[in-house]
N, CA and C of each residue as an Amber inpcrd file, in Angstrom:
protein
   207
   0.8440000  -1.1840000   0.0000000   0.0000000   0.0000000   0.0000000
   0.8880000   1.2470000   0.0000000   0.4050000   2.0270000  -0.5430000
   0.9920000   3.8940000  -0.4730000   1.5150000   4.2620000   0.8440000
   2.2050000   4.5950000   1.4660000   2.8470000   5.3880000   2.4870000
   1.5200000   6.1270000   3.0570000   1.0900000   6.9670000   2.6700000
  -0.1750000   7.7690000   2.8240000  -1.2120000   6.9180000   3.2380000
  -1.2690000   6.1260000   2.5800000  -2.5550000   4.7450000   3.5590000
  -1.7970000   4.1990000   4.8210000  -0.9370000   3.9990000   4.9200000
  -0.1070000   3.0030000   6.0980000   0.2030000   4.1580000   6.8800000
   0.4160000   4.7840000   7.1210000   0.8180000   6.0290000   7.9460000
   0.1990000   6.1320000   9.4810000  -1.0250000   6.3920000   8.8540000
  -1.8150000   6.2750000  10.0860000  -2.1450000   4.9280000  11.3010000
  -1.7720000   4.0020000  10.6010000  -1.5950000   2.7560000  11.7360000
  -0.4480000   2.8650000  11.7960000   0.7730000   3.2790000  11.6610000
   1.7900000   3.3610000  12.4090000   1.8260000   4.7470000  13.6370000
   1.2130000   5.5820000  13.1730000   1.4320000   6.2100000  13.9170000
   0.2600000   6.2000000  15.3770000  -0.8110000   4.9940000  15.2990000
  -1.1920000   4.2970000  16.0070000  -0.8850000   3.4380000  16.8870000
   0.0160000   2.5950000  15.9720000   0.7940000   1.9470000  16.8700000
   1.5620000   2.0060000  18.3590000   2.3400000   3.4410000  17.3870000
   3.3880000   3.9280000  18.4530000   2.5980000   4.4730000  19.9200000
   1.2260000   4.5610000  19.6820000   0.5990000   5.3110000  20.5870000
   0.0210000   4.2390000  21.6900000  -0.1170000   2.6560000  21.1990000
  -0.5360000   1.8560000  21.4630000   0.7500000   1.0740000  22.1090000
   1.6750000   1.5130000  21.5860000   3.1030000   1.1360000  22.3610000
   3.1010000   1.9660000  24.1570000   3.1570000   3.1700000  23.8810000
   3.3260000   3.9730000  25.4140000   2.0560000   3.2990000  26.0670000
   0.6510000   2.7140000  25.6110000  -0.3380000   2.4360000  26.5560000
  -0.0910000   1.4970000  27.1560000   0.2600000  -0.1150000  26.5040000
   0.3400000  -0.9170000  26.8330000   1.8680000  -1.0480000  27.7990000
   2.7260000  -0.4320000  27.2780000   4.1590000   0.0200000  27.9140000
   4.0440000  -0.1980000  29.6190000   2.9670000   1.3210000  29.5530000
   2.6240000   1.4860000  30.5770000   1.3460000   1.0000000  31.7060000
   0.1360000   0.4410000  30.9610000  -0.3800000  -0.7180000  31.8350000
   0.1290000  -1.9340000  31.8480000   0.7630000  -2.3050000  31.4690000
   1.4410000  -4.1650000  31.2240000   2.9500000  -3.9030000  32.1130000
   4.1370000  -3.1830000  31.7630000   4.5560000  -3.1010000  32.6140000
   5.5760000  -2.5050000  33.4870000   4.2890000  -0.8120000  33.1250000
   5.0050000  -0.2570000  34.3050000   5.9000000   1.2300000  34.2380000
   6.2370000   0.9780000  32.7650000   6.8070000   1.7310000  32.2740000
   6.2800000   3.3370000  31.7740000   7.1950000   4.3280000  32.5200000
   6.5960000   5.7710000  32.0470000   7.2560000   6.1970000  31.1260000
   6.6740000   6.8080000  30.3200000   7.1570000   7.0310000  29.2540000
   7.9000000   8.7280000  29.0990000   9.2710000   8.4990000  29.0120000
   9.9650000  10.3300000  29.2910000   9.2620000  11.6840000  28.2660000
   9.1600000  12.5060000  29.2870000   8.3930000  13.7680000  28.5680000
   9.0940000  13.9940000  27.2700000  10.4750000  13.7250000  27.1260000
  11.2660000  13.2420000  26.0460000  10.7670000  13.0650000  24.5270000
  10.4180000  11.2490000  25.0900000   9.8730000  10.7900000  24.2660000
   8.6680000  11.0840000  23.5390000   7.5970000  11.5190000  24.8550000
   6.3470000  11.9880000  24.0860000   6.4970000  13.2080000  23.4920000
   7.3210000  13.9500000  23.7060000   7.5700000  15.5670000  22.9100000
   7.8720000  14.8050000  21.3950000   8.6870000  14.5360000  21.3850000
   9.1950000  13.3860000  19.8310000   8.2230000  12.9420000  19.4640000
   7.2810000  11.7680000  20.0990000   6.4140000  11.3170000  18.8900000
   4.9380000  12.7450000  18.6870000   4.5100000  13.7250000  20.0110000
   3.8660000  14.8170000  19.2410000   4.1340000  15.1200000  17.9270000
   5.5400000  15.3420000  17.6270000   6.2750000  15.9560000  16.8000000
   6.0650000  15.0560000  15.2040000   6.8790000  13.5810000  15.6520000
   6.4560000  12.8390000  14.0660000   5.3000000  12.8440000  14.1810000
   3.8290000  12.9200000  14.8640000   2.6250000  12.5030000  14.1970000
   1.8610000  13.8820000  13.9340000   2.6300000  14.6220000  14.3440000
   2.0900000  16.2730000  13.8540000   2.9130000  16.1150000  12.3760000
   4.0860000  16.0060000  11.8950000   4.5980000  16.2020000  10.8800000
   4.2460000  15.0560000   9.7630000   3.1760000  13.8760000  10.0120000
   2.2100000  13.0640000   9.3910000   1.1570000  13.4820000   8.8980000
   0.6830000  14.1590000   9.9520000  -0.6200000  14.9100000   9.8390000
  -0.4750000  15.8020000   8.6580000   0.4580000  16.8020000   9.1820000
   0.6090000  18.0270000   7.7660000   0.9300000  17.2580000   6.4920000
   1.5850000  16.5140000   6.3750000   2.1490000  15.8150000   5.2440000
   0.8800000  15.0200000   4.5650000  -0.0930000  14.4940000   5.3390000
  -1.1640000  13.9660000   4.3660000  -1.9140000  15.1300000   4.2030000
  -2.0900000  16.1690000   5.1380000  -3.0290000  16.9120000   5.0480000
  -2.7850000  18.2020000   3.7320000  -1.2820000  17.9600000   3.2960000
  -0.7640000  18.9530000   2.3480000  -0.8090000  18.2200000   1.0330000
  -1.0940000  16.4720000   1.0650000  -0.9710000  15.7830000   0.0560000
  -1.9580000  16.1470000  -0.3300000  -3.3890000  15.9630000   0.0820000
  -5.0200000  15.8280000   0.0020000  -5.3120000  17.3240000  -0.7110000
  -4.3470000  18.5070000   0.2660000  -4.4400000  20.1410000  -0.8130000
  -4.5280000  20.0520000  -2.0450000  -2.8940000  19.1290000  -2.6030000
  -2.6810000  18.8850000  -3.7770000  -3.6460000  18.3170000  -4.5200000
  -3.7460000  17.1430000  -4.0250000  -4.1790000  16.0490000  -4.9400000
  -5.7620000  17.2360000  -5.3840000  -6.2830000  17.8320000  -4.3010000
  -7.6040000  18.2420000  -4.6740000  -7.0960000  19.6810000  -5.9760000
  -6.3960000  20.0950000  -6.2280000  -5.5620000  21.3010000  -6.7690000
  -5.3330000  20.7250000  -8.1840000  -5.0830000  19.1810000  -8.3110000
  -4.5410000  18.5850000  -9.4530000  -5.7100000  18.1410000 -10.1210000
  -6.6130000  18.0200000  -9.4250000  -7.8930000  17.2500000  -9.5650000
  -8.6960000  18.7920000 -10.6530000  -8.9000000  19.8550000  -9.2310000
  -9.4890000  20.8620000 -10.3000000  -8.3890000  21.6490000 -11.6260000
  -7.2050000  21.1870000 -11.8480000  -6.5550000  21.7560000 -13.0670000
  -7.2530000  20.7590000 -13.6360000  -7.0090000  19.3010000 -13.9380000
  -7.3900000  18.6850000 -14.7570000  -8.9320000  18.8350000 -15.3120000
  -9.8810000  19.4230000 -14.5000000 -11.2740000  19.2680000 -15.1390000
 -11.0660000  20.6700000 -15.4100000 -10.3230000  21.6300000 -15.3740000
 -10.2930000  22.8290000 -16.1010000  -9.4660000  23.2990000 -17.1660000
  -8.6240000  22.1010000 -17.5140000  -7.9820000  22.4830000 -18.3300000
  -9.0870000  21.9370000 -19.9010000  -8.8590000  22.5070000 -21.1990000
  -9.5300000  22.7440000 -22.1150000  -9.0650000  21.1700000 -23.0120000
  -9.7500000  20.4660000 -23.7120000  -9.1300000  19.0950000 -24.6450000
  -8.3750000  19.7360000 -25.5710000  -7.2510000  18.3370000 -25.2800000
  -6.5110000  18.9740000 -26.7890000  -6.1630000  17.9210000 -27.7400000
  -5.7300000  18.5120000 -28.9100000  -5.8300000  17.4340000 -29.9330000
  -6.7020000  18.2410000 -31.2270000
């Protein structure tokens, strides 16, 4: 699958990592760490959310551009 489809269960994952981490066993997770993954799943976010701009941008050139031939 596309990067852009898989994205979001990874960045699930990781979130599902600190839960279980920390009810199973025990483990807190450093303000560290969670500053870091804020960071990659904010910079996921923009990145699909700047793809979807496009793709919608490419979408209206193409039905506005005139046939040729």
């Amino acid at each position: 699958a596309e990067a852009s489809v898989v994205a979001p269960f990874e960045y699930t994952s990781m979130i599902l990592g600190v839960v279980v981490g920390y009810f199973v066993f025990g483990d807190v997770t450093s303000p560290n760490t969670l500053v870091g993954g804020v960071i990659v799943v904010a910079a996921g976010i923009f990145i699909i959310w700047r793809e979807r701009q496009l793709g919608l941008e490419r979408t209206r050139t193409r039905t506005a551009a005139p046939p040729q031939g």
